[in-house]
N, C-alpha and C positions, 0 to 999 in steps of 0.2 A: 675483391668481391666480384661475383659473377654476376654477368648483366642480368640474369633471371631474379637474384637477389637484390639486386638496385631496382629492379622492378614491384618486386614483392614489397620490399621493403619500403619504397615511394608509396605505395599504393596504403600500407598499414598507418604511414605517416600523414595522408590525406584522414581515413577512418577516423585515425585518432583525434585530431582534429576538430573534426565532426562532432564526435564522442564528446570531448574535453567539454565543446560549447553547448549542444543542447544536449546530452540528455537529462541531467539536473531538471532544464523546463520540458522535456517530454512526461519523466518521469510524474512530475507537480502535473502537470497538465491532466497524464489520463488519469491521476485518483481521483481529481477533482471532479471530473466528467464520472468517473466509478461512482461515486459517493453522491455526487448530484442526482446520477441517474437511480440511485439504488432508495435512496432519502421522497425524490419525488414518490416513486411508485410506493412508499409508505405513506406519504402524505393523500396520494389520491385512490388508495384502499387497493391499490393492483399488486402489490408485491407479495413473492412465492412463500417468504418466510413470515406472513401474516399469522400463521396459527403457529407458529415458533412463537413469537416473539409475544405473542398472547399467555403461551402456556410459560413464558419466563419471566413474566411480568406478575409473579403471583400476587394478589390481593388488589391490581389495579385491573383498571377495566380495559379490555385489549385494543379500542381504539383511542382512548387517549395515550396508550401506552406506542402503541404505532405512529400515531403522530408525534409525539414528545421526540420520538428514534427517527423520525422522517425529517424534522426539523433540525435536527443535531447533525445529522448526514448532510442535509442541504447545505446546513451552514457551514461544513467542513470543508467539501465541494468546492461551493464559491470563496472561501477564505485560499483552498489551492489555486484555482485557477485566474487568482485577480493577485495573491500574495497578501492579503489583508490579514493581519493576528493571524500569521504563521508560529508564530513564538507561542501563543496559545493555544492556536486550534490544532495543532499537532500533538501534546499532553491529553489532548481531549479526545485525538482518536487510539491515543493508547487507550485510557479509559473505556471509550466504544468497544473497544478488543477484546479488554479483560470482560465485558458483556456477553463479548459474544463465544470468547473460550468458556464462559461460564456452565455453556450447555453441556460440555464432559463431563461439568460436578454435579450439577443440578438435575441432570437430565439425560443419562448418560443411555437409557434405550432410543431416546430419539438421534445419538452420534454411532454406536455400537449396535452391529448386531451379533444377537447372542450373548450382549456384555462383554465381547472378543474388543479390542483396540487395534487392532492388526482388520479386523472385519468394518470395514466404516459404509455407513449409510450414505446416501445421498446427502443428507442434510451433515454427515460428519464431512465429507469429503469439500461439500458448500466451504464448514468453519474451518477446515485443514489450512486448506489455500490463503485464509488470511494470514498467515506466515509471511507472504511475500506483505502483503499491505503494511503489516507491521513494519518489515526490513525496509522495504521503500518508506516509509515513515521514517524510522532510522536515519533512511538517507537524508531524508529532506530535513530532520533535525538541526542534521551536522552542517548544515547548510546555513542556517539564521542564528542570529541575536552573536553578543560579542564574543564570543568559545570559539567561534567557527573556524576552521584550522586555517590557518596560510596559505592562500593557493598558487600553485607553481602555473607558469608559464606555456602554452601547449607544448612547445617546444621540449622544453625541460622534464616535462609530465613524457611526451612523446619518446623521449630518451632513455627513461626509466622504465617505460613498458618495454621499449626494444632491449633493454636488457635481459631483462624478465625472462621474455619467449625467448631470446638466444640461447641463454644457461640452461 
């Protein structure tokens, strides 16, 4: 191996490393701080999706119906960022989700414009992005209660990746 590669590859080996230990808790960390900050500003009437969540909330009245989603957020939040009813509060932000994709069916001029799906509004492109919240949910899923898969070793982990990127 050339010394450029014992380089490279020392250095991928540190990363990974890195990788292996936090990002699982960066990951939990910034939803929880996402969801806390997104739940406050519905609890204290400042949040952007206020008349959203108003006009999807049909037959309730739009500040109970903001607070009830500021509260669920909040509690989502600090269930991430402390680990408390992870095993729960993670089903419950699927839940939150299927809510808030709701607005394609429900609602589909305030996601589309022109009725185009390819044309997305601000408020579609808002609900788009919760893709990743989902899949980082996903992740943090695979992570509790007793399913949770085997975890390898950084080292052993670190070996299967340099595989990986050689091939």
């Amino acid at each position: 191996m050339a010394y450029w590669q014992m380089i490279v590859s020392g250095w991928l080996d540190r990363v990974a490393e890195f990788s292996a230990r936090w990002s699982i808790p960066m990951l939990r960390w910034s939803m929880g701080i996402v969801f806390l900050w997104f739940g406050a500003l519905k609890l204290v009437g400042e949040s952007p999706v206020a008349d959203l969540v108003g006009k999807m909330s049909d037959g309730l009245p739009k500040r109970p119906a903001l607070r009830f989603l500021g509260i669920w957020e909040s509690a989502l939040g600090v269930s991430m960022l402390t680990r408390l009813g992870l095993p729960i509060s993670l089903p419950l932000l699927f839940a939150q989700q299927l809510g808030t994709f709701a607005v394609f069916l429900f609602r589909p001029r305030e996601a589309y414009r022109g009725g185009n799906p390819f044309r997305l509004t601000d408020t579609g492109e808002f609900i788009v992005k919760n893709l990743v919240l989902l899949s980082a949910g996903l992740v943090m899923l695979g992570t509790v209660g007793p399913s949770r898969p085997k975890t390898v070793s950084a080292t052993e982990d670190m070996a299967l990746r340099r595989e990986k990127v050689c091939l």
